[in-house]
N, C-alpha and C positions, 0 to 999 in steps of 0.2 A: 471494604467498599468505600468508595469517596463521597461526600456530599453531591458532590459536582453535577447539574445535569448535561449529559454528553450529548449539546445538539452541534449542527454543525459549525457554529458561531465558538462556542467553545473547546472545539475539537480543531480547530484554526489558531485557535490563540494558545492553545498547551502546546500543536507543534510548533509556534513560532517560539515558545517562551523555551520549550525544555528538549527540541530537537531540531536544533539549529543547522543540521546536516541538511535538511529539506530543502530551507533557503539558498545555501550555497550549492547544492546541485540544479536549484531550480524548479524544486517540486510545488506546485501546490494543492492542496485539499477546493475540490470541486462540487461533492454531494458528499455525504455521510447523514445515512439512515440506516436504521435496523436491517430493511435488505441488502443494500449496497453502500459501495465507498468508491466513489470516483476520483482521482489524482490528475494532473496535467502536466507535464514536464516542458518548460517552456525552455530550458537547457543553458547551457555557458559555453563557453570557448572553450574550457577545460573538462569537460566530460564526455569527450571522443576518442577513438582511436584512428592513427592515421588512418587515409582512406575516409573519413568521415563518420563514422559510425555508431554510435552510442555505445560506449565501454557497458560488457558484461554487469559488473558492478551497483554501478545506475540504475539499469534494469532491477536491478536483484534490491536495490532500495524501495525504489517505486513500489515493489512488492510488497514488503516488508511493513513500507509507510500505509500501504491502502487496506490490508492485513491488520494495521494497528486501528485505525478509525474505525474501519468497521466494527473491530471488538469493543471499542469506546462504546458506540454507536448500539453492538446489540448488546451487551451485556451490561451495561452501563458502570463500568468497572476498569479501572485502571492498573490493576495487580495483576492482570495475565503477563505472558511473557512466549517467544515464540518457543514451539520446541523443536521442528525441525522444517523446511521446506526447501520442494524441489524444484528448480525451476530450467524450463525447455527453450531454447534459442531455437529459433524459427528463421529467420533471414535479417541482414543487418539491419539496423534500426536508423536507416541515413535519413527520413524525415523528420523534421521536427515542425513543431511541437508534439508530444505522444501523451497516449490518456492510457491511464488501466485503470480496468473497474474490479474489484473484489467482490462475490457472492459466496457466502454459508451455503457448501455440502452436506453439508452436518452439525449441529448445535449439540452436544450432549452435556451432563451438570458437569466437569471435568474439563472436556477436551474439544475445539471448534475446529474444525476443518472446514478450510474455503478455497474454489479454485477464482483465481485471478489473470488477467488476459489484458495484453500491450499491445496497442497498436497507433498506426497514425492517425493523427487528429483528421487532417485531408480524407484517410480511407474509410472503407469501411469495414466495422466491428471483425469481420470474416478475413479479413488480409494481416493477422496477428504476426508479430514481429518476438513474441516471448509469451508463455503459459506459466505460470508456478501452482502447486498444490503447495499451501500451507496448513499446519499444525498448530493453535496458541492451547496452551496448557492455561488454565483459571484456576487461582492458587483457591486453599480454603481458607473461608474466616480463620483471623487473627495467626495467620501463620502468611510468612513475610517470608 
């Protein structure tokens, strides 16, 4: 476990400092608390497909990133690691800016499962553009 306390001030500055992916797609961290983790995707020239669309991929970061905060967030722990997540494309993601919020299914000593939910900043919560269930695995003390 880290010193570090995971509030959102510092969960802003580890992605900008150690996951520099976020920036160049355009994400940023919006809320991170113990129940949730909000992202924004304010997006770039280069992360569509033609048609306009917002590339699978993207999506599947967004996830990934709001997934990771939240485990900052509840666990106050920086050693987890994903183990697996599914994620459901819903209809093209042609508005931007887009927000996914991450919520805890399930907290066990081990294994956190959250589902997470994309949609347009413009719509509402209910007009989702992509779902993912995710998996983060919480390694045990002193084992890295």
């Amino acid at each position: 476990m880290t010193e570090t306390q995971w509030n959102l001030a510092s969960i802003r500055n580890h992605v900008a400092t150690h996951l520099p992916l976020a920036a160049l797609l355009g994400i940023e961290v919006v809320a991170a608390e113990p129940s949730r983790a909000r992202l924004r995707l304010v997006g770039n020239a280069g992360i569509g497909r033609p048609g306009g669309a917002v590339a699978g991929p993207v999506l599947y970061a967004m996830a990934d990133f709001a997934t990771y905060a939240l485990t900052l967030a509840l666990r106050q722990e920086d050693t987890a690691a994903p183990s697996n997540m599914l994620i459901n494309f819903f209809a093209p993601a042609l508005e931007q800016p887009l927000l996914c919020e991450a919520v805890t299914l399930r907290a066990g000593r081990r294994l956190i499962t959250y589902d997470v939910r994309i949609w347009p900043e413009a719509a509402d919560a209910g007009r989702l553009v992509a779902q993912a269930t995710a998996n983060w695995a919480i390694a045990r003390r002193g084992v890295r």
